[in-house]
DRENZAMAR-194174 format. One line per 10 residues: for each residue x, y, z of C-alpha. Coordinates in steps of 0.1 Angstrom, whole numbers, plus 5000, padded with zeros to 4 digits. Layout:
<sites>
X/Y/Z; ...
</sites>
This chain:
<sites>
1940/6736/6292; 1967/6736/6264; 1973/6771/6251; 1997/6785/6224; 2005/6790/6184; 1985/6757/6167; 1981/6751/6127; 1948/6763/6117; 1940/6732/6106; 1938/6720/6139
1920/6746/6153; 1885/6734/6152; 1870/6735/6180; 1896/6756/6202; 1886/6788/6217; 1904/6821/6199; 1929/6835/6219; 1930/6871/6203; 1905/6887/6178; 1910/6887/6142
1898/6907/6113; 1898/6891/6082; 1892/6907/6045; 1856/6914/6040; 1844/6891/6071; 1832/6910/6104; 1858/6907/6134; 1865/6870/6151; 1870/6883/6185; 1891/6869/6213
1871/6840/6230; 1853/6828/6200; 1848/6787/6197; 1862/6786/6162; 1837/6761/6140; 1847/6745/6106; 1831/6779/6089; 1852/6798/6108; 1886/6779/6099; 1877/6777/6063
1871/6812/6064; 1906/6821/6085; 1921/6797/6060; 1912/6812/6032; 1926/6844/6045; 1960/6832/6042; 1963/6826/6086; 1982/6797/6087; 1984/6792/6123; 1966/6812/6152
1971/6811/6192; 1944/6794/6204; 1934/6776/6238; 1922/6738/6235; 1905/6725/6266; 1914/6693/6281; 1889/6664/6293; 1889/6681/6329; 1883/6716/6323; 1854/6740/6326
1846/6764/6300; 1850/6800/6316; 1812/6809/6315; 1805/6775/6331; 1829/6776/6358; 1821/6808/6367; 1783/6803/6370; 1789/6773/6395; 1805/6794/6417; 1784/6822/6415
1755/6798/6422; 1774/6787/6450; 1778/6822/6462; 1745/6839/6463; 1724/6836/6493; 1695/6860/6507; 1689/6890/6483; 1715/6879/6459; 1714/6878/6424; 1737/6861/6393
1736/6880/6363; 1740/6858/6331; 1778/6848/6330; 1798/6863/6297; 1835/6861/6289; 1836/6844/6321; 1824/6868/6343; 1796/6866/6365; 1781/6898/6383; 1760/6896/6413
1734/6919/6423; 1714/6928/6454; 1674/6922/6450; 1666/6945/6482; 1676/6975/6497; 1701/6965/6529; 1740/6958/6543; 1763/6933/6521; 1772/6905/6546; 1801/6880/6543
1829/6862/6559; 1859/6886/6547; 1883/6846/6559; 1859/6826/6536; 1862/6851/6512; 1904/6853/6508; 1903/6811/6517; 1882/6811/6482; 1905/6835/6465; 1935/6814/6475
1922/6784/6461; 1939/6790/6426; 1946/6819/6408; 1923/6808/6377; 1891/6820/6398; 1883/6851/6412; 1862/6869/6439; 1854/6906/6442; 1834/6925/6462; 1820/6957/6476
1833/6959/6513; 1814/6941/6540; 1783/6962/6554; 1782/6982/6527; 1746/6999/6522; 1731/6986/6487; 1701/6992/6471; 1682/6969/6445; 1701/6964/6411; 1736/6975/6429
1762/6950/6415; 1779/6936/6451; 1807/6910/6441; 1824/6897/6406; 1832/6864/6398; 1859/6863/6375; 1875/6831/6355; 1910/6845/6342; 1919/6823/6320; 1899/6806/6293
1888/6777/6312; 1895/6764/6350; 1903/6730/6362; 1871/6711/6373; 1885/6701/6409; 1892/6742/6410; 1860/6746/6402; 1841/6723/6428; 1864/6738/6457; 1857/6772/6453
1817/6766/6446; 1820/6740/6478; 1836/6767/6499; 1812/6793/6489; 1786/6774/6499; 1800/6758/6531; 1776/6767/6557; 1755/6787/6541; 1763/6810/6511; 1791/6832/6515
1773/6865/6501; 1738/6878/6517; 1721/6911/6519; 1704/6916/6554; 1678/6936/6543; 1664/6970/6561; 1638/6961/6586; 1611/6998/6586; 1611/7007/6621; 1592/7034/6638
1623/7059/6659; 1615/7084/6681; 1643/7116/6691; 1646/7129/6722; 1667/7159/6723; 1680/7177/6752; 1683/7216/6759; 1708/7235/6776; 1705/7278/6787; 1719/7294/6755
1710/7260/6727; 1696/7276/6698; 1660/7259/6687; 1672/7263/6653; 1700/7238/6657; 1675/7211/6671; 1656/7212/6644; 1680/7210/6620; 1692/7177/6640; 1655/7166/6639
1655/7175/6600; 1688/7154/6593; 1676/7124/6612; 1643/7121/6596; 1663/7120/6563; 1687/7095/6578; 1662/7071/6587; 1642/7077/6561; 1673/7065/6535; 1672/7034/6556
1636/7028/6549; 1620/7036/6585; 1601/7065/6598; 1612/7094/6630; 1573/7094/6638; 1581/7116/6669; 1605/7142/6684; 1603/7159/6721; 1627/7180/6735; 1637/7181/6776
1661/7197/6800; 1693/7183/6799; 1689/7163/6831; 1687/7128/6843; 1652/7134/6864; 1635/7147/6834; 1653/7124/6805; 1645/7092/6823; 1609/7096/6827; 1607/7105/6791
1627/7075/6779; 1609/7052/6800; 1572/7062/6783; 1587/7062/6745; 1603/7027/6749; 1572/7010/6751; 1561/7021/6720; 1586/7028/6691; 1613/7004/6676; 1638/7027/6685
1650/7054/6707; 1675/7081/6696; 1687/7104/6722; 1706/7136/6709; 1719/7157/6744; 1729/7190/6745; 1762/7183/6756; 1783/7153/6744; 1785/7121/6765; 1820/7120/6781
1815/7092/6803; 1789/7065/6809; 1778/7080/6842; 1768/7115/6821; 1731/7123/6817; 1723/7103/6789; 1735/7069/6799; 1725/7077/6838; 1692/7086/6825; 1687/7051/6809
1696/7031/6836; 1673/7049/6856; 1647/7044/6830; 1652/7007/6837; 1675/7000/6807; 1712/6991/6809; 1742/7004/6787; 1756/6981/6762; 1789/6998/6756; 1802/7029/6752
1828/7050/6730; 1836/7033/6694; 1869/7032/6671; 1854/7055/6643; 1860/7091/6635; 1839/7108/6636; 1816/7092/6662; 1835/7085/6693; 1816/7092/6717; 1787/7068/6703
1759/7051/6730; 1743/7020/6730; 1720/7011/6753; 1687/6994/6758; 1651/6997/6774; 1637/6963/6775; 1638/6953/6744; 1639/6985/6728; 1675/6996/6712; 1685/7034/6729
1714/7055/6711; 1732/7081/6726; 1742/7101/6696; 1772/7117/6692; 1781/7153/6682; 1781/7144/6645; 1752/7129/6642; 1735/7163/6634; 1758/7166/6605; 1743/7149/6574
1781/7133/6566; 1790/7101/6572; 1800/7093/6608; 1802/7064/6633; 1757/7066/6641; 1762/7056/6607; 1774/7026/6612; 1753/7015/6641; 1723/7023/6629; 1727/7007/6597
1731/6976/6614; 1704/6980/6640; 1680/6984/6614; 1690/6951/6589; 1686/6931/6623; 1725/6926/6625; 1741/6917/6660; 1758/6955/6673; 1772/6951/6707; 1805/6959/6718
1828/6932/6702; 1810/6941/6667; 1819/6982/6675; 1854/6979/6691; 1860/6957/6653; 1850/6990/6632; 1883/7001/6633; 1896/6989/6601; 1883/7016/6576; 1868/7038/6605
1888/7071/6599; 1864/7090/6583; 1876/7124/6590; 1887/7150/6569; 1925/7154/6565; 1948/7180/6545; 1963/7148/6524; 1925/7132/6522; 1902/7164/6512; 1865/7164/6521
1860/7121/6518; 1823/7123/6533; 1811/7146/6508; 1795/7122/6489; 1786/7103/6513; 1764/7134/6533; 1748/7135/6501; 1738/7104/6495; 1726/7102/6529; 1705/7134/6526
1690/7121/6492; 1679/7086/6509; 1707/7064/6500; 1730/7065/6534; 1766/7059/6541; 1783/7035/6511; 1754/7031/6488; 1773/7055/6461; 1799/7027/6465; 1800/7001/6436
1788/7002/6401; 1750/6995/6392; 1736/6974/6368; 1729/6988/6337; 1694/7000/6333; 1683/6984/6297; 1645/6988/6288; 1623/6962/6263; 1612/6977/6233; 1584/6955/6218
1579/6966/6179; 1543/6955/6174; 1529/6974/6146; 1534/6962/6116; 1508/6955/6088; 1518/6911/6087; 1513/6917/6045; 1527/6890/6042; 1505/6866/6064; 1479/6875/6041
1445/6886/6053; 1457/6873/6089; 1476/6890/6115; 1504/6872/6128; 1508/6887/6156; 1475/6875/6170; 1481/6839/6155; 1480/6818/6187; 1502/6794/6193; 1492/6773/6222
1462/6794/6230; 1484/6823/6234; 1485/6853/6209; 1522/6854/6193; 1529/6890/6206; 1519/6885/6241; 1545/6853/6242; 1570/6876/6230; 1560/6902/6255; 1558/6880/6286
1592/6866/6279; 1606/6904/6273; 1582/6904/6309; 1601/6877/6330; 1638/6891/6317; 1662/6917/6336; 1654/6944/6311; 1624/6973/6322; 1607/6990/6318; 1590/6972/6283
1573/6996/6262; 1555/6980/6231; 1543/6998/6201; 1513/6993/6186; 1502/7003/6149; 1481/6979/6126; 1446/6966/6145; 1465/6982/6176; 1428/6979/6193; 1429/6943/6190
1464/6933/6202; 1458/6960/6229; 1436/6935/6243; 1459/6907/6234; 1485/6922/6255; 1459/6931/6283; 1469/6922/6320; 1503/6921/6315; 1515/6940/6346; 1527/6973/6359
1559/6986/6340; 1542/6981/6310; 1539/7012/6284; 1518/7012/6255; 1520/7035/6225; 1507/7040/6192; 1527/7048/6162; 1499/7065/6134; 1529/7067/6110; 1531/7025/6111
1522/7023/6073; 1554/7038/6067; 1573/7012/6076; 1597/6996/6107; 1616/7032/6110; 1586/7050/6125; 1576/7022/6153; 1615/7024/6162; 1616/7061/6165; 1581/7063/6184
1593/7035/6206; 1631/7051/6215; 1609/7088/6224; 1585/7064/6249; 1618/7048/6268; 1626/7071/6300; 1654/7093/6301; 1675/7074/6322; 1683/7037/6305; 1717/7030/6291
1700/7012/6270; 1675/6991/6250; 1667/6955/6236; 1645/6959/6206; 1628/6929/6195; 1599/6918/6172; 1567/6911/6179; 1565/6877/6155; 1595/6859/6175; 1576/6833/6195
1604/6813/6209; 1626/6843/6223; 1630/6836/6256; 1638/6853/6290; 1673/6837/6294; 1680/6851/6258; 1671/6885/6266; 1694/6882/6305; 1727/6870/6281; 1726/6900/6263
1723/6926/6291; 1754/6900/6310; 1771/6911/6283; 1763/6944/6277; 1793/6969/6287; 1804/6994/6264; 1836/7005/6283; 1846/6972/6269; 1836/6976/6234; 1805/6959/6240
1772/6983/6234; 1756/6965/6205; 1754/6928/6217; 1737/6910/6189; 1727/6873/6195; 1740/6840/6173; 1730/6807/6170; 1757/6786/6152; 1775/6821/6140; 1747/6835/6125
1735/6865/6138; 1694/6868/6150; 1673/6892/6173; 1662/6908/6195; 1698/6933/6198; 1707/6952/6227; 1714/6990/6220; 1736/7014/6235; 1716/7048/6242; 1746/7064/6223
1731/7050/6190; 1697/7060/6192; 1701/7093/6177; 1711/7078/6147; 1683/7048/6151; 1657/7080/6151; 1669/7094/6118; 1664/7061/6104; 1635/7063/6072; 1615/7034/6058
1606/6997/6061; 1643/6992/6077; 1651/6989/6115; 1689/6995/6127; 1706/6966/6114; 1732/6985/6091; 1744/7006/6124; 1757/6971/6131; 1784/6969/6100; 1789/7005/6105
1802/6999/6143; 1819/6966/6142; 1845/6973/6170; 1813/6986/6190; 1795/6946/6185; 1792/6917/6207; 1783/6886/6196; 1764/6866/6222; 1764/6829/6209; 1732/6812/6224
1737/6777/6232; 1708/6753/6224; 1685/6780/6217; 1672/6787/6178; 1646/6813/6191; 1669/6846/6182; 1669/6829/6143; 1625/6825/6142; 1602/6847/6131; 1572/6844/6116
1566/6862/6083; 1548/6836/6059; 1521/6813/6064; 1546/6787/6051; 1568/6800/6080; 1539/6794/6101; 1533/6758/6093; 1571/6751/6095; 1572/6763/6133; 1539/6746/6145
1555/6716/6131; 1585/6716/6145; 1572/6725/6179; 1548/6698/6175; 1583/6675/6167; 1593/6686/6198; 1565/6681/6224; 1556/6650/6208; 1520/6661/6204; 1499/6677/6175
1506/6714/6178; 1480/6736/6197; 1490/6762/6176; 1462/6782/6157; 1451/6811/6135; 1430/6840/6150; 1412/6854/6119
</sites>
């Protein structure tokens, strides 16, 4: 890749090394593939030369380059976002542990210092959504043979990144008394571990309490190992040595201990035994306390179906100091919380992915159509707006709310069988114009999304992938929280909405939807060009428009178009 200060008559072509603003022309922004428009334009500004990066025969555009590595990367559970500004996020699809070869992982990262990999630590807890790793192309574009190393090594005996997911398992506590124990602490223990395993996605179906003695423990252990997944044992007195009453009691259950002691604090004094083929812990201390702690650990990994016998405890040293110290205050805070609330040890590490909802605008009058209703035109034997809604369906954004207005009865059944996450509402107001389905459609979304694509309902040939590249490049830490789609430089729909603006989007009066907030907030705007895909520039307004589209799709299957109107 050549990179530097070029002429801007050269520059077509080359990818825009820092944004410009030019008189009365929204921003260029850093990254831009500068067309002839674009140099014409930055020409007639007066620019006589710009730093620019030109890409060589064996280079790899950054969003490319970083998709074929992230492709590479992703095994079981594992998700690639959409890859923007050369970044590709990964995500896990099910609650579990993060898994990966931490050697493979720096052999990748050493490769060459145009391709990145980051991640959350290994084993942490994750739940759906929960972004896990980063791929990250620094520069504008990475050498191909950099490229096919790094994807070959990611994928070299199986992907590098998994998440074992959490197996539900039926647990049963035993907890032993001593003279003087207060009942009120076991239950509390018996409380905190039906929380605990319940975070984890399995079920304490049972608890019991005994002396604390090996002749009334074993016969106890022996009867609820051959009927429960797993066997939690919390004594009245800590185990100090594997001939104590606990692990004693095992053995003479028939079982065996596995190992003993582990290099986490706290959790020392962790037990881990077996019954058959039944999994027994001794529990430590701690392990009545909600905080994070070394049962933690082990029990996370017992329930994804991960190997946990001694060489896998005596290596959680690295990271394993998890007590409190005067220069570290109160570390496990967050972390008892989380597990209280169902989310375990690590899950409130890493950022999630931002929760964008579809917002279907279905309720116009189609005036223009004539006596017909677009929206119901069929194209293909499907009606328009349930196209449009199926492909708002199969993207990354939910939930889709749709709003309905003109003949709302009859593309309610259109849109019938569509799915769960679905919400339907009716705007009364529709007459009034585009303003009122918006502002009935923004109070339907739940309180919690950071944000929204709004699309049309006459935009047959938006498509999922369309929809995904907006919310890759959603991120308005970065100055990215209006991502509008262009095809060619010119801008289309659906847009992708911060929830910052929809105050403003709800005070919005009229046949007008939000598209001056976009001039109003240019350093707030992403432009998202989409490669070989027109569908963010169609929309069907005019019978003329009508025939133009069926034609060209007919063009481009090769075949009359099925298309055809509903009246």
């Amino acid at each position: 890749m050549r990179f530097g200060e070029i002429s801007v008559g050269e520059a077509a072509g080359a990818i825009l090394a820092h944004s410009l603003t030019l008189p009365g022309s929204r921003p260029f922004k850093k990254g831009r593939l500068l067309s002839a428009d674009d140099i014409a334009a930055i020409a007639e500004a007066g620019i006589r030369t710009i730093v620019a990066a030109r890409l060589d025969p064996d280079d790899l555009r950054e969003d490319e380059a970083a998709s074929r590595v992230a492709a590479a990367l992703a095994g079981g559970n594992v998700e690639p976002a959409a890859a923007f500004t050369g970044r590709v996020n990964l995500f896990a699809t099910a609650p579990g542990l993060l898994v990966f070869d931490r050697d493979k992982l720096d052999r990748l990262n050493l490769v060459d210092e145009a391709l990145t990999l980051a991640t959350l630590p290994p084993y942490a807890v994750v739940e759906p959504r929960r972004m896990i790793a980063t791929v990250k192309v620094i520069p504008f574009a990475a050498p191909r043979a950099v490229v096919d190393t790094c994807a070959a090594l990611a994928a070299e005996g199986g992907p590098l990144l998994r998440v074992a997911p959490f197996v539900p398992t039926d647990a049963e506590l035993i907890q032993t008394r001593l003279p003087g124990l207060k009942e009120s602490i076991l239950d509390k223990t018996r409380d905190v571990t039906e929380r605990r395993l319940a975070a984890l996605g399995s079920h304490l179906v049972q608890e019991s309490r005994c002396r604390h003695a090996t002749s009334d423990l074993a016969p106890r252990l022996r009867e609820v190992a051959d009927r429960v997944g797993l066997v939690l044992v919390a004594g009245a007195s800590a185990i100090v040595d594997r001939r104590d009453v606990i692990p004693a009691a095992i053995v003479a259950a028939g079982g065996r201990v596995e190992h003993f002691g582990m290099p986490v604090d706290p959790g020392n004094l962790m037990l881990v035994g077996a019954i058959g083929g039944t999994p027994v812990l001794g529990l430590p201390g701690c392990a009545r306390s909600p905080k994070e702690n070394g049962f933690d650990w082990v029990l996370q990994r017992l329930l994804a179906r991960l190997p946990v016998g001694p060489e896998q405890i005596m290596r959680m040293g690295a990271g394993g100091l998890l007590a409190e110290i005067p220069s570290r205050p109160a570390p496990r805070a967050d972390a008892a919380t989380a597990a209280g609330a169902g989310a375990g040890a690590g899950t409130a590490a890493g950022p999630r992915a931002p929760r964008i909802a579809a917002l279907l605008l279905a309720a116009g009058q189609s005036r223009r159509m004539g006596v017909v209703n677009k929206l119901l035109v069929e194209i293909d034997g499907v009606p328009m707006v349930r196209r449009v809604a199926e492909a708002m369906r199969r993207s990354q954004a939910a939930p889709l709310v749709v709003v309905l207005g003109h003949e709302a009865d009859r593309v309610r059944a259109a849109l019938t069988g569509l799915g769960g996450g679905v919400t339907i509402v009716e705007n009364p107001d529709y007459a009034a114009g585009l303003s009122t389905s918006l502002r009935r459609g923004l109070a339907a979304l739940p309180a919690d999304v950071d944000g929204a694509v709004v699309c049309l309902g006459d935009m047959p040939r938006v498509a999922p992938r369309t929809i995904d590249r907006l919310l890759a490049a959603f991120n308005p830490a970065e100055g990215r929280a209006i991502c509008v789609p262009t095809r060619n430089g010119k801008r289309g729909n659906p847009v992708l909405w911060a929830r910052r603006f929809f105050p403003e989007m709800q005070e919005i009066a009229g046949d007008v939807g939000a598209r001056h907030l976009i001039g109003a907030y240019p350093e707030a705007v992403a432009e998202v060009e989409m490669d070989e895909d027109d569908g963010v520039l169609i929309d069907i307004d005019t019978p003329e428009a009508l025939a133009d589209f069926t034609a060209r799709e007919a063009a481009m299957a090769g075949s009359p178009s099925a298309a055809k109107v509903s009246a």
